[in-house]
C-alpha positions as CSV (number, residue, x, y, z in Angstrom):
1,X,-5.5,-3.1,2.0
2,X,-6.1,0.1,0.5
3,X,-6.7,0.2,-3.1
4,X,-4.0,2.0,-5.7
5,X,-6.3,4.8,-6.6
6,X,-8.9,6.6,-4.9
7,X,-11.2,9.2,-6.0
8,X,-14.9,10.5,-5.6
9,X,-17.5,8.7,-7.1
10,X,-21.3,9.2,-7.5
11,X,-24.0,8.1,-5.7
12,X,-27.9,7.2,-7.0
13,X,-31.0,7.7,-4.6
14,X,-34.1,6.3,-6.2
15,X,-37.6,6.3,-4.2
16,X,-41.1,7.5,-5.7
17,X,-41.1,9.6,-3.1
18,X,-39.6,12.7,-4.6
19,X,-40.0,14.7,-1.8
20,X,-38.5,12.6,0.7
21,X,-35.6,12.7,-1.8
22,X,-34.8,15.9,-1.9
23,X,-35.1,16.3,1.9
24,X,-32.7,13.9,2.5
25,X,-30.6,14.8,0.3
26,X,-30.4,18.0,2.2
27,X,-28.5,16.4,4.7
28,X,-26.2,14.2,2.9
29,X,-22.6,14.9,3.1
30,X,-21.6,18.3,1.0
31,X,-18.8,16.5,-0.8
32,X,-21.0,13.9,-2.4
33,X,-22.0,13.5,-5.9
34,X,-25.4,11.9,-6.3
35,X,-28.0,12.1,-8.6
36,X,-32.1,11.7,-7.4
37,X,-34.8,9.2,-9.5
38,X,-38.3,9.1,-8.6
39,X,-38.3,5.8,-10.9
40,X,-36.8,2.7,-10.7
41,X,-37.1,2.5,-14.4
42,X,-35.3,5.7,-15.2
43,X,-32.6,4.6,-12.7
44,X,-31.8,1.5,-13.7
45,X,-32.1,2.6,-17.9
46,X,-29.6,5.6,-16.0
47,X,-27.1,2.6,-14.9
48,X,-26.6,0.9,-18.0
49,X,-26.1,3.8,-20.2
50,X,-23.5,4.6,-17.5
51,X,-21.6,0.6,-17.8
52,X,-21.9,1.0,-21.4
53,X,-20.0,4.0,-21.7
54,X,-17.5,3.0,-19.1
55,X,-16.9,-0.5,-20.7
56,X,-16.1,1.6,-23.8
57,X,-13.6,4.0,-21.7
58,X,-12.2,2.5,-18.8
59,X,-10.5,4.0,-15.8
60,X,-7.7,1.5,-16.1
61,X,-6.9,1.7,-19.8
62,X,-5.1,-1.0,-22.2
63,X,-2.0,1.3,-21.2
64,X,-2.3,0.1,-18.1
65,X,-3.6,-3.0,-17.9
66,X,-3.1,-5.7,-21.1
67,X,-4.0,-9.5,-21.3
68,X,-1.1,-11.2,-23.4
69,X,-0.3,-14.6,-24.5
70,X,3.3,-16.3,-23.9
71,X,3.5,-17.5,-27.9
72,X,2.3,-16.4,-31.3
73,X,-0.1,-19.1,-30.7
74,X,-2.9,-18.1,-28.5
75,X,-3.1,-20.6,-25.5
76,X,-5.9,-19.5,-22.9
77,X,-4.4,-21.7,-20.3
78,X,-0.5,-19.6,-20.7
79,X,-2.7,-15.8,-20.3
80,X,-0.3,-13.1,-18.4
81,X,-1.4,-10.0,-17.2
82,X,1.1,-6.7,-17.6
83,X,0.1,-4.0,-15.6
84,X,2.1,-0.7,-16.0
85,X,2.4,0.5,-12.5
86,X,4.1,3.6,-14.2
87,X,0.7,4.6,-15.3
88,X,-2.3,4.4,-12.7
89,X,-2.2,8.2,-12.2
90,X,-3.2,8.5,-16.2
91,X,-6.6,8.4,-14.9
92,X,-6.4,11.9,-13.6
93,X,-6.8,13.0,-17.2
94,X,-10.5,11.2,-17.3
95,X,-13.4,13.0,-17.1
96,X,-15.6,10.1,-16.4
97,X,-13.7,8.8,-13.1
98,X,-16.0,11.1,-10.8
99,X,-19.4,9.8,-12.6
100,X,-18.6,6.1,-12.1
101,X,-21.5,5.0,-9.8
102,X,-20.1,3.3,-6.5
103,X,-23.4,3.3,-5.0
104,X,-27.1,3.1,-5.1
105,X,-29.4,3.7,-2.5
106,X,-33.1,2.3,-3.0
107,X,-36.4,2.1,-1.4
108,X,-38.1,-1.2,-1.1
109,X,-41.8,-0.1,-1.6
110,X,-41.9,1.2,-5.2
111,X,-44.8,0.7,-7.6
112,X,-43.1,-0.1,-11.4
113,X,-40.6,-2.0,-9.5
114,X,-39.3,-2.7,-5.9
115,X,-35.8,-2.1,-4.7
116,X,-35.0,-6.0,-4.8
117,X,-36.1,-6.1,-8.4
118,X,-34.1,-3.3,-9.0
119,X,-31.0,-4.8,-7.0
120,X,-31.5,-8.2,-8.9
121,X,-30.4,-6.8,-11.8
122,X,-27.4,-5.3,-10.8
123,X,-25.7,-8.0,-8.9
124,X,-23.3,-8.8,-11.7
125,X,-21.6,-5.0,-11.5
126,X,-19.5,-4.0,-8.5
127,X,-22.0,-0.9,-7.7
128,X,-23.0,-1.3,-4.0
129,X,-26.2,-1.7,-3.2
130,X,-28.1,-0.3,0.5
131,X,-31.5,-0.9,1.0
132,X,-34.2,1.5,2.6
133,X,-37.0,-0.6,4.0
134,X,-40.1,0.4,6.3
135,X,-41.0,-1.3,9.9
136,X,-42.9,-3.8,8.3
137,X,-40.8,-4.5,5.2
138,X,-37.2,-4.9,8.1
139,X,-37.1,-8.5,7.6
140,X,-36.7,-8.6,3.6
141,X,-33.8,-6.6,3.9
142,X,-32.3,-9.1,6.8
143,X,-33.0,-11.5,4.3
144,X,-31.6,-9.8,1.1
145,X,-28.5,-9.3,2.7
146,X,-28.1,-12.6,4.1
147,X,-28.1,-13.9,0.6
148,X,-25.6,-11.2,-0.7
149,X,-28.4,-9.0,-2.9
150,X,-27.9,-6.1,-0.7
151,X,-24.5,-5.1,0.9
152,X,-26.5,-2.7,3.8
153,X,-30.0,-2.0,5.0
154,X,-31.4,0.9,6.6
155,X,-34.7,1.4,8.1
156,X,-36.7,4.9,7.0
157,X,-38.4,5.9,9.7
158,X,-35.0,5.5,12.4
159,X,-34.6,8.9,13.8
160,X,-31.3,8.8,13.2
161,X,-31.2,7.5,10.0
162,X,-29.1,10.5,8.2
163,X,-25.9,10.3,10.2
164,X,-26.6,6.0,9.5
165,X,-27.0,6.9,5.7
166,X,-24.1,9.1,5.2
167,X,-21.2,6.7,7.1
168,X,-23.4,3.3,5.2
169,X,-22.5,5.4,1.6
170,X,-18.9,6.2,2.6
171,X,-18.3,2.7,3.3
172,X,-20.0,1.9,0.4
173,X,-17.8,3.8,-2.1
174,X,-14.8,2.6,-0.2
175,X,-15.8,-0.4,-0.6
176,X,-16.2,-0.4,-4.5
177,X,-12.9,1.5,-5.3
178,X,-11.3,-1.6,-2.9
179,X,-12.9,-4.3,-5.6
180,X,-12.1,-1.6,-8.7
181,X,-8.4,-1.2,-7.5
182,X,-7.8,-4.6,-6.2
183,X,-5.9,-6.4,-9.1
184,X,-3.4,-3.2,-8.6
185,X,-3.0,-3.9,-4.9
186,X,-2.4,-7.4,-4.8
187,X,0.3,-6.4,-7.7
188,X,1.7,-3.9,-5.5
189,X,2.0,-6.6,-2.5
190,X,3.5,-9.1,-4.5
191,X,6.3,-6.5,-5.7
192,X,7.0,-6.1,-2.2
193,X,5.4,-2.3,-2.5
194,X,3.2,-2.6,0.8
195,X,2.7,0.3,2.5
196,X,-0.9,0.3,0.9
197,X,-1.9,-2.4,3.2
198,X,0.5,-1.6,6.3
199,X,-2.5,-0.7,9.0
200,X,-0.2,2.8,10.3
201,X,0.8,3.7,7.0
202,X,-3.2,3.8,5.4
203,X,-4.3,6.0,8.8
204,X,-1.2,8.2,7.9
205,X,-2.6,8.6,4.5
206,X,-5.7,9.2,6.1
207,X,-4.4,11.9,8.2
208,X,-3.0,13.8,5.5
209,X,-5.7,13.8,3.3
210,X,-7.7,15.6,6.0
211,X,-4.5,17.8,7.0
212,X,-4.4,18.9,3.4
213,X,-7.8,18.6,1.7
214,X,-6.7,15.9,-1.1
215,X,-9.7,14.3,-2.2
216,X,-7.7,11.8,-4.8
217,X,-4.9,9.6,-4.5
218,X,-2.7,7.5,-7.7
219,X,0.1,5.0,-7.1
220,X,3.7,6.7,-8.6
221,X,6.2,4.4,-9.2
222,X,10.1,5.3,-9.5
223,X,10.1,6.2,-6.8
224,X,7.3,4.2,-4.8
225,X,5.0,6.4,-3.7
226,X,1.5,8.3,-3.9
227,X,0.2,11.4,-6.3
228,X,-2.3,13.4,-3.8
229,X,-5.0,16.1,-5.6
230,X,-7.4,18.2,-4.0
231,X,-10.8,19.4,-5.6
232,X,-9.1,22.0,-7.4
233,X,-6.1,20.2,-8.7
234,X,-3.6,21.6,-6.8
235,X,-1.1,17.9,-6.0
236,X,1.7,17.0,-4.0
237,X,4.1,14.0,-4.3
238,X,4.4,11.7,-1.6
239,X,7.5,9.6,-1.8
240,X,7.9,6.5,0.3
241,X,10.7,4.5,0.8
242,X,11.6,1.3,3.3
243,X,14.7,0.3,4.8
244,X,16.1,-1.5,2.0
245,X,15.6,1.3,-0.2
246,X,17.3,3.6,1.6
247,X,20.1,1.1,1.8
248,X,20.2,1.1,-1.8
249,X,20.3,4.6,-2.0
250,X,23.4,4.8,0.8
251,X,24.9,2.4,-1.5
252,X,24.5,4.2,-5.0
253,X,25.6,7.6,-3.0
254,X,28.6,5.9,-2.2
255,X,29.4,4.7,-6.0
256,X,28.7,7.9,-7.1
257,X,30.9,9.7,-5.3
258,X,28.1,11.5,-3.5
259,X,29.3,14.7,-0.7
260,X,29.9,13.7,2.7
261,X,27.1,15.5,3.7
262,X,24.4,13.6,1.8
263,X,26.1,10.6,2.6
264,X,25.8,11.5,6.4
265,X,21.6,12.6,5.5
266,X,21.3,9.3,4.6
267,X,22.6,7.2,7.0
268,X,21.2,9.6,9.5
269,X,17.6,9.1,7.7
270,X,17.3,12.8,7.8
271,X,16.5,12.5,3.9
272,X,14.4,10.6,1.7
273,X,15.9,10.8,-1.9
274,X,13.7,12.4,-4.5
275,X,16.2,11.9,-7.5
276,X,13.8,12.5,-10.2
277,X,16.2,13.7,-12.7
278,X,18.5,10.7,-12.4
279,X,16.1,8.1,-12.4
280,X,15.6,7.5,-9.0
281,X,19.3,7.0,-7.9
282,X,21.9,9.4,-7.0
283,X,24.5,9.4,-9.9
284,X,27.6,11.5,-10.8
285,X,25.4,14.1,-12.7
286,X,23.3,14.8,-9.6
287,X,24.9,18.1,-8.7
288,X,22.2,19.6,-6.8
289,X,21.4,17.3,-4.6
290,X,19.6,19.1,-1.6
291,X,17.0,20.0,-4.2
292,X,16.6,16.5,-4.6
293,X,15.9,15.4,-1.1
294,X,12.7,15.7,1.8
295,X,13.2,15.7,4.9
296,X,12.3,12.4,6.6
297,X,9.5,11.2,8.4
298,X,9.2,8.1,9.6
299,X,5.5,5.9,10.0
300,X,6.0,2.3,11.8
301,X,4.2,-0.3,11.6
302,X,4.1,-3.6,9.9
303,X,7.3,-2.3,9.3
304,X,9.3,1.0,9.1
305,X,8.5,3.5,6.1
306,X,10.6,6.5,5.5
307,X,8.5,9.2,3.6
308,X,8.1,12.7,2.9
309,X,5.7,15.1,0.6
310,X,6.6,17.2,-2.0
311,X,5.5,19.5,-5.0
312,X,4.4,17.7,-7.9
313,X,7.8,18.2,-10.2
314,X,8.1,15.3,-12.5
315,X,7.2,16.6,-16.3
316,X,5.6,13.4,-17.1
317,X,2.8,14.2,-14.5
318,X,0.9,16.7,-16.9
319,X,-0.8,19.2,-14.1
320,X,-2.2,21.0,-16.6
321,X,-4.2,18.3,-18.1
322,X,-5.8,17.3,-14.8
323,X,-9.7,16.9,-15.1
324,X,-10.7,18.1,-11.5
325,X,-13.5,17.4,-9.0
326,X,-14.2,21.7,-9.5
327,X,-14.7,21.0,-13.3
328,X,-16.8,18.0,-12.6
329,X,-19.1,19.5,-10.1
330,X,-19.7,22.4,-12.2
331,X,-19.8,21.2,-15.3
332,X,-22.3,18.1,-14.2
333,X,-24.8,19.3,-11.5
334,X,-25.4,15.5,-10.6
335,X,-27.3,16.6,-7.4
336,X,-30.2,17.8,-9.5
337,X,-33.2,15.3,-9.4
338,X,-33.7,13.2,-12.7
């Protein structure tokens, strides 16, 4: 299952070995942020200045997520959970999503403190943790990860250990927005909103993320669907709808009165509705209605989605406001050593 949101996130390197840090870091992939310590101390001090601030301003907001009680008299065994699916894309507007550390990567052999040490004390945070051992260290990191203290290890002196290192760190981030952003998705699955974890739909959300350079995604609701950005902000709308919902929609066409020729669009599935400015539904008022349509594409799988991609036009997504990857990067040169 994919998770609700995605977007970059950083990633620490920490060795003693500052020049070996800065070569490899040569090689990384371009679109990562990381940041380089040459002390375990500094990197873990780094860390929980890092969860402090983030406990204080968190991605998913009490707007968005609030713990509630069924009476006026707290019971802790009658807790609910309201999550307001309507707002998961307000996290566009933080500047801290893209310094939220997904990843560490760590040497074993360190003298204030070794990478295990270091890993030890993070194992209560969802930051991922991959190991760097020598030839004669390989079997504590067989061991570490056996006992879940590391989640990958790499050996140093493997020839091929760049190309090793940049696909162990991708799955590595994906792996801690999938923990982040799993409350959301289970949400989502229980609503019956499941193209997130339908395996064609989540390789055609792949596919157009490379086919148009998005870098973030945000579950929209009303209707279903997905808010794409790339690095510079720039977003488009992808809105996704199943065979039931464009049932509904033949059905509310019909009560309203709707042309013959949006009826026909419809039952054709030559459309997915995009009514926006009637919320959601074709009504009466809906005059213009071939502004309000995409063209159809269809992705099948687990089962059939309709779905097609438009400009961002809904004024409660605030374009303007967008904190983007390009302010981030320039504004925080996180590939700078420590």
């Amino acid at each position: 299952m994919l998770p609700a949101l995605h977007y970059p996130t950083t990633v620490l390197l920490i060795d003693d070995d500052l020049a070996f840090l800065q070569n490899l870091s040569l090689h990384l992939d371009p679109s990562l942020c990381y940041k380089l310590f040459d002390s375990a101390r500094e990197a873990l001090s780094f860390i929980h200045a890092q969860q402090d601030v983030a406990r204080h301003t968190g991605l998913l907001d009490e707007a968005v997520l609030r713990v509630g009680y069924h009476d006026e008299q707290p019971d802790l065994s009658q807790r609910s959970i309201h999550l307001a699916l309507n707002k998961v894309h307000h996290t566009i507007y933080n500047p801290r999503r893209f310094s939220e550390i997904a990843a560490i990567v760590v040497d074993y052999a360190m003298p204030e403190m070794n990478g295990l040490e270091l890993c030890t004390k993070l194992t209560q945070s969802s930051i991922r943790r991959i190991l760097l051992t020598g030839e004669a260290d390989a079997m504590v990191g067989v061991e570490a990860f056996n006992v879940g203290l590391i989640h990958h290890f790499l050996k140093k002196q493997t020839t091929t250990i760049v190309p090793q290192l940049n696909l162990a760190i991708a799955q590595m981030r994906q792996q801690h927005l999938n923990s982040k952003g799993l409350l959301l998705s289970q949400v989502l699955n229980m609503a019956d909103i499941g193209f997130l974890s339908d395996s064609s739909f989540k390789a055609l959300i792949a596919q157009l993320m490379a086919q148009h350079y998005f870098i973030e995604y945000y579950f929209l609701a009303n209707p279903d669907g997905l808010l794409f950005l790339r690095a510079d902000g720039s977003a488009m709308r992808l809105v996704v709808e199943t065979g039931a919902g464009m049932q509904a929609h033949i059905e509310a066409a019909q009560a309203g009165g709707a042309p013959a020729a949006l009826l026909e669009a419809l039952q054709k599935k030559q459309v997915v509705p995009f009514f926006w400015r009637s919320g959601g539904m074709y009504t009466e008022a809906s005059f213009d209605w071939e502004a309000d349509v995409l063209p159809a594409q269809c992705s099948v799988g687990q089962q059939i989605y309709y779905w097609g991609l438009s400009p961002v036009v809904e004024p409660t997504i605030a374009l303007n406001k967008i904190y983007t990857f390009n302010d981030f990067t320039q504004r925080r040169p996180f590939t700078e050593a420590a």
